[in-house]
C-alpha positions, 0 to 999 in steps of 0.5 A, spaced: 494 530 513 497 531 507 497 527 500 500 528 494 497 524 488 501 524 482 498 524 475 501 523 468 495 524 464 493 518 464 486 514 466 490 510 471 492 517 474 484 517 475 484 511 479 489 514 484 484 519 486 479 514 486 482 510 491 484 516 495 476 518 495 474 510 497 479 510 503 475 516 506 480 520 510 478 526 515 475 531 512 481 535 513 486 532 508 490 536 504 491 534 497 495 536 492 495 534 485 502 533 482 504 533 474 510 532 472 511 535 465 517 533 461 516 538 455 511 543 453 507 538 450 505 536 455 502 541 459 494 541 456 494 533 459 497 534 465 492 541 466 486 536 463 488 530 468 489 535 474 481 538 473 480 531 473 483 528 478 479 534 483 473 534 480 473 526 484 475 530 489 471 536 489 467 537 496 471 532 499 478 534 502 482 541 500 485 541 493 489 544 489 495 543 483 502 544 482 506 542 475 513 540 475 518 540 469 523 534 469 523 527 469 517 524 473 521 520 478 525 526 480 520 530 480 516 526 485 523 525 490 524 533 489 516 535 491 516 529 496 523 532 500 521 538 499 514 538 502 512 533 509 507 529 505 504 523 509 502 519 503 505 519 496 500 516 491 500 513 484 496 510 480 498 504 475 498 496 475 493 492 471 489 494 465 492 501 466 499 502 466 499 510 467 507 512 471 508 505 472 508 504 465 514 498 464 517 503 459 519 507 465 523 500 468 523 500 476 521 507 476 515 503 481 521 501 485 525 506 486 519 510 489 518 505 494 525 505 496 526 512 495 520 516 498 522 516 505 513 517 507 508 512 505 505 510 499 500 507 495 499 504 488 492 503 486 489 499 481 483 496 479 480 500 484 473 497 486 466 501 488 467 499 495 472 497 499 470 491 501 476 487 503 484 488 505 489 484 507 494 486 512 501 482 512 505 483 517 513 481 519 515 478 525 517 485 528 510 488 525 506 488 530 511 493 533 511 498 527 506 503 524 504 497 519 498 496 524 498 503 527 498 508 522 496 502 516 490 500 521 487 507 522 487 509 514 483 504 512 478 504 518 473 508 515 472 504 509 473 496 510 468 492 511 472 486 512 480 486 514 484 479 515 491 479 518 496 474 515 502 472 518 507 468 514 511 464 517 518 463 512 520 456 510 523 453 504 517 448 503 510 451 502 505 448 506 498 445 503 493 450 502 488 445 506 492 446 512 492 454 512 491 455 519 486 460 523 489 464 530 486 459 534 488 452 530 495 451 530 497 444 532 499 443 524 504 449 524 512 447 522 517 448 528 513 449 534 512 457 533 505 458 533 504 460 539 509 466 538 506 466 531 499 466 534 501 471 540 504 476 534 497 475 531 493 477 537 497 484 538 496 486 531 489 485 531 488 489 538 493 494 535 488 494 529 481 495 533 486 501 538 486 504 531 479 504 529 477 498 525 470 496 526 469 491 521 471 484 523 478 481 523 480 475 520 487 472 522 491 467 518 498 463 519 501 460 512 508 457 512 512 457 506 515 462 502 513 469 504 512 473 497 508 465 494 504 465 499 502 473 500 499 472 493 497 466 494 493 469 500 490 475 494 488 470 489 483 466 493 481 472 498 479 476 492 482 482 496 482 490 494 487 493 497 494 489 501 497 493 507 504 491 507 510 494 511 515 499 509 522 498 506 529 500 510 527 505 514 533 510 518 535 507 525 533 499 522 536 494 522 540 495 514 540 487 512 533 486 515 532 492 510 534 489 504 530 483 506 523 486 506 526 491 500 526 485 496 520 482 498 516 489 498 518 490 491 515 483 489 509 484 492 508 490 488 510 488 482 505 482 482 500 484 487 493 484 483 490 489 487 491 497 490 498 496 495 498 500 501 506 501 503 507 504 511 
């Protein structure tokens, strides 16, 4: 496994690393530490953050550094095309705002859409792992959100919930969010479908390594309201969510987990992990 950690010099930069450290992948992962350098200024703070960033990692996967000249988002978009990285990860959000810095606009977003690999923003990294929200669409179940989402956080979660929402222009009161196996609440007689997509995703999750407990939810209402609704009141570490517009998918399905993805990043307080 390879996974490049882009850094900028600033402390949330750190906080990539530290996510990367708590998620505790095979031994063998390489991990490479991209700076990205705009003018000669910079290069002490990139040198500096760098040692930083793999002291963190130092005796537990492989490292090593590269320094790019040029605007941070291409950079990334060239190093990404050019090298077959498994995950593209970034720190920003919340206290530290690091390569996600609100100056640089959607740089967060274009990478999203862009990075045809996966890739994690991590902010307000916790000690531990404790908690991680996997979201899934209709067709979830089916794709890598579970599979390959599902096996990355298998050696560091210690409670995983599956959410499932059901889209509808009216939110449902919080006191009647459902559990897999209650569903005689739920709008437009779809539960049992909703239910049956849940039950896969959780099979999906344990044939992908999860031991720790998996809790299963149904929210009906607005798909990005209820997911951060869902993140307030679970006090969660880490989402999960499914991936942008993929090659070979539906393009104006594409558009729709495009804007909805986007959303969730930008307004999620915890570490986004997008497959």
């Amino acid at each position: 496994m390879e996974i490049l950690i882009c850094t900028d010099g600033s402390v949330a930069s750190l906080q990539s690393a530290e996510l990367v450290h708590k998620l505790m992948f095979p031994t063998s992962t390489q991990v490479v530490i991209l700076g990205v350098s705009e003018k000669p200024a910079d290069l002490d703070i990139l040198t500096s953050s760098s040692s930083q960033l793999q002291e963190e990692l130092k005796g537990i996967y492989q490292t090593s550094t590269k320094i790019r000249s040029g605007k941070p988002y291409d950079e990334i978009i060239a190093e990404a095309i050019e090298f077959s990285y498994d995950l593209v990860a970034v720190g920003g959000g919340g206290m530290h705002l690091g390569i996600l810095n609100s100056k640089l606009g959607s740089t967060t977003s274009r990478l999203a859409r862009k990075l045809h690999t996966h890739f994690l923003v991590a902010r307000e990294v916790p000690a531990q792992i404790d908690k991680v929200l996997v979201c899934l669409s209709g067709e979830a179940a089916e794709g890598d959100t579970i599979n390959i989402g599902g096996a990355w956080i298998s050696h560091s979660a210690r409670e995983v919930t599956l959410l499932h929402v059901i889209p509808s222009k009216k939110n449902v009161p919080v006191n009647e969010i459902k559990n897999l196996t209650t569903h005689q609440n739920l709008p437009h007689k779809r539960a049992p479908v909703d239910g049956g997509v849940l039950a896969q995703a959780l099979q999906q999750l344990q044939q992908a390594g999860v031991s720790a407990p998996i809790a299963t939810k149904i929210r009906s209402g607005l798909i990005v309201d209820e997911v951060l609704g869902e993140l307030s009141q679970g006090s969660y570490d880490l989402m999960v969510i499914g991936a942008h517009y993929q090659p070979g998918k539906n393009r104006w399905h594409g558009l729709l987990l495009d804007d909805i993805t986007d959303q969730l990043l930008h307004l999620s307080s915890c570490s986004v992990m997008i497959i």
